[in-house]
PyMOL Python script that loads the backbone (N, CA, C, O; Angstrom):
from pymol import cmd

cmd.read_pdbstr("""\
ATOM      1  N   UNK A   1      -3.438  -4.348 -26.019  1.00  0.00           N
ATOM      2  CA  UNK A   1      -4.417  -5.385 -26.076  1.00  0.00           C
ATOM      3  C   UNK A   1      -4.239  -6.203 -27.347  1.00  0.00           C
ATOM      4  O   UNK A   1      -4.064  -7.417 -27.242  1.00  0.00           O
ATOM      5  N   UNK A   2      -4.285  -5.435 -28.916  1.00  0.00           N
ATOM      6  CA  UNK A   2      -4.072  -6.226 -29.675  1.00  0.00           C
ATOM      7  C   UNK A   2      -3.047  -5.943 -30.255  1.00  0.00           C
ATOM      8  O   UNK A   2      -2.399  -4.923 -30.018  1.00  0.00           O
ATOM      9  N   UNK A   3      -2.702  -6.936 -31.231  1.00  0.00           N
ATOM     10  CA  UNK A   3      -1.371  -6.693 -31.872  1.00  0.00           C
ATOM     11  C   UNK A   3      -0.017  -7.282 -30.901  1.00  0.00           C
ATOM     12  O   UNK A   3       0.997  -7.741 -31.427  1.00  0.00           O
ATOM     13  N   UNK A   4      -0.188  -7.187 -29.570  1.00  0.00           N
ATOM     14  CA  UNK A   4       1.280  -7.889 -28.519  1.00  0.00           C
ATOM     15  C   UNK A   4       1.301  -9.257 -28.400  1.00  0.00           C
ATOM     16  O   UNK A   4       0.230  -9.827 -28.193  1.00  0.00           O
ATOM     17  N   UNK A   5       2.089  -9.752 -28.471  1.00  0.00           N
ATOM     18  CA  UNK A   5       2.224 -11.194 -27.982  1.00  0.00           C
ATOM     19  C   UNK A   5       2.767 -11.536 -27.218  1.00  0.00           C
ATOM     20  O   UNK A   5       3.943 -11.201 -27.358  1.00  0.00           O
ATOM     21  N   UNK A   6       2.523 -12.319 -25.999  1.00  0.00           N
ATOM     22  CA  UNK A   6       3.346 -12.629 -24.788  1.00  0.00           C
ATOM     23  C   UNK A   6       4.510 -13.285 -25.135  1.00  0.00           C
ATOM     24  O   UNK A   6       4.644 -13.883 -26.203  1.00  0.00           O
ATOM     25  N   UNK A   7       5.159 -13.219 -24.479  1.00  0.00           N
ATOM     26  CA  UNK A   7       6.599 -14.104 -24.863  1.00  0.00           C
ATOM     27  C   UNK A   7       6.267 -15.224 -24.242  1.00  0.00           C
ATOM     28  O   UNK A   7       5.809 -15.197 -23.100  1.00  0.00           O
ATOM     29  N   UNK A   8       6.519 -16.723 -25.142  1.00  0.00           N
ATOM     30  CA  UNK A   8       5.994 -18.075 -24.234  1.00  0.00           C
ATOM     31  C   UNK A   8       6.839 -18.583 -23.130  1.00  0.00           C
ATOM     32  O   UNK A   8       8.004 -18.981 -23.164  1.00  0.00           O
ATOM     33  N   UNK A   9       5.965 -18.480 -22.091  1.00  0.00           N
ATOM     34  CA  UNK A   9       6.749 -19.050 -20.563  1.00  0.00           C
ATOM     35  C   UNK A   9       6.431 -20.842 -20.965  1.00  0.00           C
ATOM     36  O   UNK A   9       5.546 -21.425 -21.591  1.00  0.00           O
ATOM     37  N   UNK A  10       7.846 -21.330 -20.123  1.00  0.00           N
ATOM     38  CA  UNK A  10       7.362 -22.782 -20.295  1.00  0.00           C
ATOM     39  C   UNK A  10       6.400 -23.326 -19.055  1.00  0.00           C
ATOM     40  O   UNK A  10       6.849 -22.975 -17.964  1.00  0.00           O
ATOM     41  N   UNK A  11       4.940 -24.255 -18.964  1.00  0.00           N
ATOM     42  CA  UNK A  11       4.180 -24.613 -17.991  1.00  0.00           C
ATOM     43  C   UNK A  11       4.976 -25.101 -17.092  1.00  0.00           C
ATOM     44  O   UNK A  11       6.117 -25.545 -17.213  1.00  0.00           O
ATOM     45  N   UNK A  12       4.230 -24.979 -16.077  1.00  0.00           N
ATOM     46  CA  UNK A  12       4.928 -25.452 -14.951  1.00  0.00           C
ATOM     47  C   UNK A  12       4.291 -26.695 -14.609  1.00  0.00           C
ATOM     48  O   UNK A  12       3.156 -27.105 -14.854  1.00  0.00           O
ATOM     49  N   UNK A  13       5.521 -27.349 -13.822  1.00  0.00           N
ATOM     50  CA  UNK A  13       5.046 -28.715 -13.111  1.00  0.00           C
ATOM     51  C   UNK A  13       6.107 -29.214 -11.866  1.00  0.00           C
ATOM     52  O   UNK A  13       7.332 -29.093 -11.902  1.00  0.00           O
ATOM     53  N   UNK A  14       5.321 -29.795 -10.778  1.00  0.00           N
ATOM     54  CA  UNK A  14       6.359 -29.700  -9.762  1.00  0.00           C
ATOM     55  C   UNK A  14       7.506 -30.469  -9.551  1.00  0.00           C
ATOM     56  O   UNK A  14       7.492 -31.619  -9.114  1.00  0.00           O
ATOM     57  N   UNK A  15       8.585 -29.774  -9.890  1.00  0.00           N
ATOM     58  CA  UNK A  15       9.634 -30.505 -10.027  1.00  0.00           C
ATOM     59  C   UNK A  15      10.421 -31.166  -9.246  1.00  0.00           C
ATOM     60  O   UNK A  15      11.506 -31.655  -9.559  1.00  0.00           O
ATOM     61  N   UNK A  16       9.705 -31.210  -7.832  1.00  0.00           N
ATOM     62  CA  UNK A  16       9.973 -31.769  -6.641  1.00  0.00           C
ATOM     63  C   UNK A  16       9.714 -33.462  -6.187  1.00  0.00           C
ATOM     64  O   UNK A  16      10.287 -34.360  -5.570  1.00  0.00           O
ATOM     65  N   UNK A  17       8.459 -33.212  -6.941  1.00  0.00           N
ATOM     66  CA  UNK A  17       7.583 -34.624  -6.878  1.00  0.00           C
ATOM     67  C   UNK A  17       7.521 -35.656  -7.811  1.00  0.00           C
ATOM     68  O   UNK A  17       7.647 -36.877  -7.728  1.00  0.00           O
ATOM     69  N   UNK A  18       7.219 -34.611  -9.025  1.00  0.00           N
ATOM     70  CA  UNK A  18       7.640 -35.159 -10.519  1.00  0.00           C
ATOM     71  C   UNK A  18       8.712 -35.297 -11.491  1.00  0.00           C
ATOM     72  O   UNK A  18       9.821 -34.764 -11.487  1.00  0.00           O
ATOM     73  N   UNK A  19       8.239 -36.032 -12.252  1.00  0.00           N
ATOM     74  CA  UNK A  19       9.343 -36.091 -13.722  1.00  0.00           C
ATOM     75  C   UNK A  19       8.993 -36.567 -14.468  1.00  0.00           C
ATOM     76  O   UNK A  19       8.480 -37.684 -14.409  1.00  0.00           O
ATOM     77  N   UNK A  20       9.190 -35.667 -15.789  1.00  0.00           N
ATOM     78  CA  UNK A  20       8.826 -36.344 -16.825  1.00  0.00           C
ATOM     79  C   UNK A  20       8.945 -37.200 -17.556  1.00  0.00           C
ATOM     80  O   UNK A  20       9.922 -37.066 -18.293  1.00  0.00           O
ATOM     81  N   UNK A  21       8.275 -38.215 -17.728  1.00  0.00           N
ATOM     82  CA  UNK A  21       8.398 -39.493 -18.816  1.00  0.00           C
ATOM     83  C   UNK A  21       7.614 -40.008 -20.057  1.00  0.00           C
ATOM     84  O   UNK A  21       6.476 -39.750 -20.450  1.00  0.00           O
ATOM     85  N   UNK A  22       8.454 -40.708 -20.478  1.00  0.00           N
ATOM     86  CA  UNK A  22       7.529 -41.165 -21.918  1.00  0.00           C
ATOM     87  C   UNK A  22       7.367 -42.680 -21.713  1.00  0.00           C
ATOM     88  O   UNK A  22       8.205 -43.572 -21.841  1.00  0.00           O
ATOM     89  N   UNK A  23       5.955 -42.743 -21.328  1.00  0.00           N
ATOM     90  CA  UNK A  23       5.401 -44.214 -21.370  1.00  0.00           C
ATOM     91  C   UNK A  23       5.338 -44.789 -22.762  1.00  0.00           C
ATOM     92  O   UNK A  23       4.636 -44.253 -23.619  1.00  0.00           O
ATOM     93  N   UNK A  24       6.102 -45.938 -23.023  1.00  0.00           N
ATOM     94  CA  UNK A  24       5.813 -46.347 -24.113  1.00  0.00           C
ATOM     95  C   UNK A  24       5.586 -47.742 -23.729  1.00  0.00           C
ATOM     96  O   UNK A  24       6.221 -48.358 -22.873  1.00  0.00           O
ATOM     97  N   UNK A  25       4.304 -48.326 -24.677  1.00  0.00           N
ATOM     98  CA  UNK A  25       4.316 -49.766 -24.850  1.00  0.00           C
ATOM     99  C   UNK A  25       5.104 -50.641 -26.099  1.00  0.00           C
ATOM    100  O   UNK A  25       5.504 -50.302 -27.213  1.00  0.00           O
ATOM    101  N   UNK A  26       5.116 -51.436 -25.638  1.00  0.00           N
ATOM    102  CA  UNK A  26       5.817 -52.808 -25.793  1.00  0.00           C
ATOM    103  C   UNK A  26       5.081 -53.194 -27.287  1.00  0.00           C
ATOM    104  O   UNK A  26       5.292 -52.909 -28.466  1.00  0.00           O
ATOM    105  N   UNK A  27       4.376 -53.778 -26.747  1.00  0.00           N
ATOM    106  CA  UNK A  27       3.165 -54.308 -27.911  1.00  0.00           C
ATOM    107  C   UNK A  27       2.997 -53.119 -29.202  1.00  0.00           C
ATOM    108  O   UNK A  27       3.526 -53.470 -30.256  1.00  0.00           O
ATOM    109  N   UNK A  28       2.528 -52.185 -29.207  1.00  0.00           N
ATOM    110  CA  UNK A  28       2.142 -51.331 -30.247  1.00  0.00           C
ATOM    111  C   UNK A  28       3.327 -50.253 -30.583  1.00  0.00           C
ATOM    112  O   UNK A  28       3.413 -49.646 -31.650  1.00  0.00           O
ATOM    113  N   UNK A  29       4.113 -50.144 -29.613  1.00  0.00           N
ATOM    114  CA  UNK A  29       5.080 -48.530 -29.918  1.00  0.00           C
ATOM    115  C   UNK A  29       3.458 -47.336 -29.635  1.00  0.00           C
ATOM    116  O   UNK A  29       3.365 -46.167 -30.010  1.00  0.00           O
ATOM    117  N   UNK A  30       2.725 -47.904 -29.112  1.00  0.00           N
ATOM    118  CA  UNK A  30       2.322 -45.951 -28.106  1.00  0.00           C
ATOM    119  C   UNK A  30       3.032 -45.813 -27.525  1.00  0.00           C
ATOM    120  O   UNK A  30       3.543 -46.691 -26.830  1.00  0.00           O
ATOM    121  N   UNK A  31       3.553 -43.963 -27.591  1.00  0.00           N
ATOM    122  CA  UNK A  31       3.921 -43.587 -26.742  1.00  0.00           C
ATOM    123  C   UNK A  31       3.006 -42.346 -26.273  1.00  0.00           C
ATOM    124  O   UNK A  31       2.377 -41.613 -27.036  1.00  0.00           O
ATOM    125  N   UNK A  32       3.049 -42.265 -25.031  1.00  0.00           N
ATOM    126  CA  UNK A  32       2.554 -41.045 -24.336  1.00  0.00           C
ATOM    127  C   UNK A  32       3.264 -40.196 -23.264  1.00  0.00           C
ATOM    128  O   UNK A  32       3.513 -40.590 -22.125  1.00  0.00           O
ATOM    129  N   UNK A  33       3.475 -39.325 -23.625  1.00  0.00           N
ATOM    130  CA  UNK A  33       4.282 -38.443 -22.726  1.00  0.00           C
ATOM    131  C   UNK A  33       3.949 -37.657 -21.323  1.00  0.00           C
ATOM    132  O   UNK A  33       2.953 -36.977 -21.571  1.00  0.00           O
ATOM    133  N   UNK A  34       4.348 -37.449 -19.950  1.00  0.00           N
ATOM    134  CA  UNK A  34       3.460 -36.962 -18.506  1.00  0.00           C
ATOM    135  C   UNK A  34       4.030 -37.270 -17.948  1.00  0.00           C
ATOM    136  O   UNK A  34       4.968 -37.988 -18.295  1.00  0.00           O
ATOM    137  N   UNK A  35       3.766 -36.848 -16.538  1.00  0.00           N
ATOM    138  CA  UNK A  35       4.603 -37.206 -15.428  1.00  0.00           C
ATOM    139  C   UNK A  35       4.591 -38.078 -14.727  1.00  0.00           C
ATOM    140  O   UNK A  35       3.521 -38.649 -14.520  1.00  0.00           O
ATOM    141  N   UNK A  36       5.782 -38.511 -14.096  1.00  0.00           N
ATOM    142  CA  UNK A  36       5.796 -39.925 -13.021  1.00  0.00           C
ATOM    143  C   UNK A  36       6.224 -39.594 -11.637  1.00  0.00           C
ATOM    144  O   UNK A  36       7.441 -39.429 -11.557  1.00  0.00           O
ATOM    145  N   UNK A  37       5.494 -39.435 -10.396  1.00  0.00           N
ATOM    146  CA  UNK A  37       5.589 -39.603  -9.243  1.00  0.00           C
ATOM    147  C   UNK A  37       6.661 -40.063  -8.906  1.00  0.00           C
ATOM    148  O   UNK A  37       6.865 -41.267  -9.063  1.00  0.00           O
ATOM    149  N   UNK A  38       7.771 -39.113  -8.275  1.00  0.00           N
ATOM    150  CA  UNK A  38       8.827 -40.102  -7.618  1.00  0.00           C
ATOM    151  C   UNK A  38       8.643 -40.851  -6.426  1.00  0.00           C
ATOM    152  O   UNK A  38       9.157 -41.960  -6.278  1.00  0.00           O
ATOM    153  N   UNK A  39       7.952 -40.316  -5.591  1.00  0.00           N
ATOM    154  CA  UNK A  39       7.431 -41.070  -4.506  1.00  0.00           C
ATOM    155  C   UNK A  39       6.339 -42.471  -4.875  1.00  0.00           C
ATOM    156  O   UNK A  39       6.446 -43.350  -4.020  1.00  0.00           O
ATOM    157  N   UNK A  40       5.520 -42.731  -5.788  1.00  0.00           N
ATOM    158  CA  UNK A  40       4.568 -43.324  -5.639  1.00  0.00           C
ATOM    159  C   UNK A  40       4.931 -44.237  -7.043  1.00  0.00           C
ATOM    160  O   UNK A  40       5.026 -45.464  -7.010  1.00  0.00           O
ATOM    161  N   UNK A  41       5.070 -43.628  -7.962  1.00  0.00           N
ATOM    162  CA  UNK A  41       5.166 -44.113  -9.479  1.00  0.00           C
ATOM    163  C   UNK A  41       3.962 -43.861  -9.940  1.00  0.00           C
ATOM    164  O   UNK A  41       3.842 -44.359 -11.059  1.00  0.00           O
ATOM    165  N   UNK A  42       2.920 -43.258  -9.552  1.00  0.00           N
ATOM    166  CA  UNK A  42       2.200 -42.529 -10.281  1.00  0.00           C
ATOM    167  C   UNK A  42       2.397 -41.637 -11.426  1.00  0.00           C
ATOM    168  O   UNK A  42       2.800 -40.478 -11.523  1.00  0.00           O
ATOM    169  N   UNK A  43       1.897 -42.729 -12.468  1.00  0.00           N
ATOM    170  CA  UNK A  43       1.558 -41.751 -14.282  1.00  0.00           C
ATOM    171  C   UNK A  43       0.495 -40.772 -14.501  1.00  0.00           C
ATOM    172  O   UNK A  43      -0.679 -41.070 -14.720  1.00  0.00           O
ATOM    173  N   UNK A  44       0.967 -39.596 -14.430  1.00  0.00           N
ATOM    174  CA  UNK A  44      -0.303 -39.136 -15.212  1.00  0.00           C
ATOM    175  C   UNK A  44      -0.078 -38.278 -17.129  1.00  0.00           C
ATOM    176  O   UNK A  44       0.506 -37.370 -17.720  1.00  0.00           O
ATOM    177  N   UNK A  45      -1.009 -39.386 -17.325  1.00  0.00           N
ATOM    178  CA  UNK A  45      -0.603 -38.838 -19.067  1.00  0.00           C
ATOM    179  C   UNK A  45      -0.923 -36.939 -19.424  1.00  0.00           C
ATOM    180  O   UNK A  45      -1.700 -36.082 -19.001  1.00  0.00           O
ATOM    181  N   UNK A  46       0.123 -37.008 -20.369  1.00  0.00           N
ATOM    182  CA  UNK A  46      -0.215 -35.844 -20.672  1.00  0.00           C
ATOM    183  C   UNK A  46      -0.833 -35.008 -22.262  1.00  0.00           C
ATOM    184  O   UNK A  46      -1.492 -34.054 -22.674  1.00  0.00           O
ATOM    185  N   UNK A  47       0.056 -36.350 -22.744  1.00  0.00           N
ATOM    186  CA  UNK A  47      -0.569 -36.184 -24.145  1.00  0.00           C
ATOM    187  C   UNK A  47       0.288 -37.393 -25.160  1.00  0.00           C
ATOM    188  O   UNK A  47       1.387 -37.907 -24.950  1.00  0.00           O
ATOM    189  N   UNK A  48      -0.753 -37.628 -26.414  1.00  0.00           N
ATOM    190  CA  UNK A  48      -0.030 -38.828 -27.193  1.00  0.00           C
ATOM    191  C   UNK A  48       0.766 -38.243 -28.126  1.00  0.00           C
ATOM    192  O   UNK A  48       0.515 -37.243 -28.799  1.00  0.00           O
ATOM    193  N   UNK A  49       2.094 -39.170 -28.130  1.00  0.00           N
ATOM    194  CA  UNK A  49       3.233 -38.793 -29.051  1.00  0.00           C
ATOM    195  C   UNK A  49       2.945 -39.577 -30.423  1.00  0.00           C
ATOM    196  O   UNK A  49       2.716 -40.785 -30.373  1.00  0.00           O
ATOM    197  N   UNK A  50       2.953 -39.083 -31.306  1.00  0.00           N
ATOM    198  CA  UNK A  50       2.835 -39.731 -32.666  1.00  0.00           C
ATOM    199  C   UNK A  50       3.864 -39.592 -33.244  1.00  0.00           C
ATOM    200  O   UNK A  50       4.083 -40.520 -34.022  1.00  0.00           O
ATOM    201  N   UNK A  51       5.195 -38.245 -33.195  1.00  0.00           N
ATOM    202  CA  UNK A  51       6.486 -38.226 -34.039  1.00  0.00           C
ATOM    203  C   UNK A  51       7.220 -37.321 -33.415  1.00  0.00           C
ATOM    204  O   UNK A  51       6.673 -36.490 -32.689  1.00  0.00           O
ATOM    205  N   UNK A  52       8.176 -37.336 -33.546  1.00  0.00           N
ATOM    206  CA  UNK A  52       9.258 -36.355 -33.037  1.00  0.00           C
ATOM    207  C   UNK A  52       8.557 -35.004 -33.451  1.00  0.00           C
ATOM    208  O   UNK A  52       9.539 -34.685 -34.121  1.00  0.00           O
ATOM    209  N   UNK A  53       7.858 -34.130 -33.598  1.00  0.00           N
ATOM    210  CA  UNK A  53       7.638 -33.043 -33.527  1.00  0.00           C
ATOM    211  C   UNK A  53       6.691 -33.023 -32.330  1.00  0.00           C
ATOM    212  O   UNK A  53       6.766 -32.000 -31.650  1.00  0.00           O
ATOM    213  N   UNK A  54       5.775 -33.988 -31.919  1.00  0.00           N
ATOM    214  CA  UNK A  54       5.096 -34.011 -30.869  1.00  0.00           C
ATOM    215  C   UNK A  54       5.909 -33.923 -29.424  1.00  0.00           C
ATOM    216  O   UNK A  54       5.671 -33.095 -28.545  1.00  0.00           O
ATOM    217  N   UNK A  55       6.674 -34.708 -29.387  1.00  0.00           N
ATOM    218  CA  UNK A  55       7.976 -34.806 -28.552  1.00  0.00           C
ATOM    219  C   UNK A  55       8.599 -33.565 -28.069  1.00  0.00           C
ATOM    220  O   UNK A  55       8.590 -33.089 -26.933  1.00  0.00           O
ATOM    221  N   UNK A  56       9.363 -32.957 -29.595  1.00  0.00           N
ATOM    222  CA  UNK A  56       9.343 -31.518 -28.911  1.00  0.00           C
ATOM    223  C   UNK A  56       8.795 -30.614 -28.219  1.00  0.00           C
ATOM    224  O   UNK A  56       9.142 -29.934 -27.253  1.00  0.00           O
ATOM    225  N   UNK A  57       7.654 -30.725 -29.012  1.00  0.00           N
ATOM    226  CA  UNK A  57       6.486 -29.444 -28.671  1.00  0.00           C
ATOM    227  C   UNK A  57       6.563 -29.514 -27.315  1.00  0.00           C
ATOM    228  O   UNK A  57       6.848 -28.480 -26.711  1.00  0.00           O
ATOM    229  N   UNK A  58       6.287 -30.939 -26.461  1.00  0.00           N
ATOM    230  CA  UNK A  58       6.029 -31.143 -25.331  1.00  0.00           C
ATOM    231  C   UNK A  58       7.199 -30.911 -23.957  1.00  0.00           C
ATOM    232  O   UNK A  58       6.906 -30.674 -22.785  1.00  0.00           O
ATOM    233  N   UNK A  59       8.572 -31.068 -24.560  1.00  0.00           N
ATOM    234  CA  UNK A  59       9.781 -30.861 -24.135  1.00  0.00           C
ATOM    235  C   UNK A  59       9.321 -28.955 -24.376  1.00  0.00           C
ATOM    236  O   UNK A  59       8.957 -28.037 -23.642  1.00  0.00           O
ATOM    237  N   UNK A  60       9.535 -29.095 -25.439  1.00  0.00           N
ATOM    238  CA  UNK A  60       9.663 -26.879 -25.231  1.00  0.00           C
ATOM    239  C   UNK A  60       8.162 -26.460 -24.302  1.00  0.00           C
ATOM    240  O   UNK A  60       8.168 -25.330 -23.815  1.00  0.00           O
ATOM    241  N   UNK A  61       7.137 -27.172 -24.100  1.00  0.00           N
ATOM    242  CA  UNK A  61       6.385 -26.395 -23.754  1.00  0.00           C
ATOM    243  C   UNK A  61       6.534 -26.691 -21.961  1.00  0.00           C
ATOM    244  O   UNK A  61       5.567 -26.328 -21.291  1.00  0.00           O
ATOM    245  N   UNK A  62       7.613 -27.275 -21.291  1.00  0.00           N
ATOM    246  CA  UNK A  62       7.486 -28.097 -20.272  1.00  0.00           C
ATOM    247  C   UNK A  62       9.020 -27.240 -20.189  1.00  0.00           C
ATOM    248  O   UNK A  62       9.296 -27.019 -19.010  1.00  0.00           O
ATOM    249  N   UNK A  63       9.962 -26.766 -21.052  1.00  0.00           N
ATOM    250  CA  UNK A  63      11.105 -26.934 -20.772  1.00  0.00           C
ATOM    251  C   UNK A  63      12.215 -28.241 -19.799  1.00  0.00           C
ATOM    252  O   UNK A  63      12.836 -28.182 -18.738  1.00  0.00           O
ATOM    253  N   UNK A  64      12.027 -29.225 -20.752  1.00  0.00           N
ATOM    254  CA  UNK A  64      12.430 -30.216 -20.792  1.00  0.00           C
ATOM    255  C   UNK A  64      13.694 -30.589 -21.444  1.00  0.00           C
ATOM    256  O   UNK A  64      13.702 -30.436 -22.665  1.00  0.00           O
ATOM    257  N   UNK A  65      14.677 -31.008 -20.942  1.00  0.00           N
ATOM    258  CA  UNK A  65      16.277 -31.170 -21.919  1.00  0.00           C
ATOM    259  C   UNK A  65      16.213 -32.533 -22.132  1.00  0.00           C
ATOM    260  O   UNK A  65      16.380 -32.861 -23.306  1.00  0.00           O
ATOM    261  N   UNK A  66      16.058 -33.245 -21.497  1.00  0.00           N
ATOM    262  CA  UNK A  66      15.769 -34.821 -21.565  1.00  0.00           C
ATOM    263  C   UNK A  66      14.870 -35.704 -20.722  1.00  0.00           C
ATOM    264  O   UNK A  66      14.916 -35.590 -19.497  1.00  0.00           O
ATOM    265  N   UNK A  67      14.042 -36.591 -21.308  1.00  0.00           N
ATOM    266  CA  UNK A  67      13.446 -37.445 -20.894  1.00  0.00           C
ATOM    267  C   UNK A  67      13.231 -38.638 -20.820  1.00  0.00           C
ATOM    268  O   UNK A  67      13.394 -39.337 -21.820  1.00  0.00           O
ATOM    269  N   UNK A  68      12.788 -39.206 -19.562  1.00  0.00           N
ATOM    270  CA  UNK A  68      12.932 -40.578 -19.206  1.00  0.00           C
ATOM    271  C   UNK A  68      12.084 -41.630 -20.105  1.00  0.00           C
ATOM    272  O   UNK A  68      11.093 -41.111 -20.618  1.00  0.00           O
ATOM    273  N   UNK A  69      12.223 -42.632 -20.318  1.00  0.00           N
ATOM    274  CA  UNK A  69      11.192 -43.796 -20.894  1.00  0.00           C
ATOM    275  C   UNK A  69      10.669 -44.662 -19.546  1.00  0.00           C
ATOM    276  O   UNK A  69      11.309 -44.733 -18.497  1.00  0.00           O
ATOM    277  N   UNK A  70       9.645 -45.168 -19.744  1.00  0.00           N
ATOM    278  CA  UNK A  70       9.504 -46.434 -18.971  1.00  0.00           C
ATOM    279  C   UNK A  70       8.649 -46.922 -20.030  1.00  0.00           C
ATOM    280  O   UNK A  70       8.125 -46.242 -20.912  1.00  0.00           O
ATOM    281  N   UNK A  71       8.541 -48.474 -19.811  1.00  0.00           N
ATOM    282  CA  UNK A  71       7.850 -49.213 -20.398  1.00  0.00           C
ATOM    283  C   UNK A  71       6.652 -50.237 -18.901  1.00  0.00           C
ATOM    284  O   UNK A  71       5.827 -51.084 -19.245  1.00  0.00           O
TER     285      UNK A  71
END
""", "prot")
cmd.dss("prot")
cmd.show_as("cartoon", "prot")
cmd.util.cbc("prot")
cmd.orient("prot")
């Protein structure tokens, strides 16, 4: 109970339908990172990127090797 730590699994997301991207705007440089509907182009955000450590986090916690942009 205490003292163990799980070993971190990466979340899941369906990799059938989705893919991950980094919405970024034009105007300001936000970026936000989540998935995009291949069928539809449906965004759904997942969280805001402020610097390359955010980026990662979100790649390791997704197990992610590379990701798409759209603007």
């Amino acid at each position: 109970m205490f003292g163990k730590k799980k070993k971190a699994e990466a979340a899941w997301y369906d990799k059938e339908n989705w893919k991950p991207a980094l919405k970024c705007s034009i105007c300001n440089g936000e970026q936000v990172a989540g998935f995009q509907n291949i069928h539809t182009g449906e965004f759904k955000e997942e969280t805001l990127i402020r610097g390359v450590p955010e980026l990662e986090a979100f790649k390791q916690k997704y197990g992610i090797a590379q990701i798409t942009k759209i603007y």
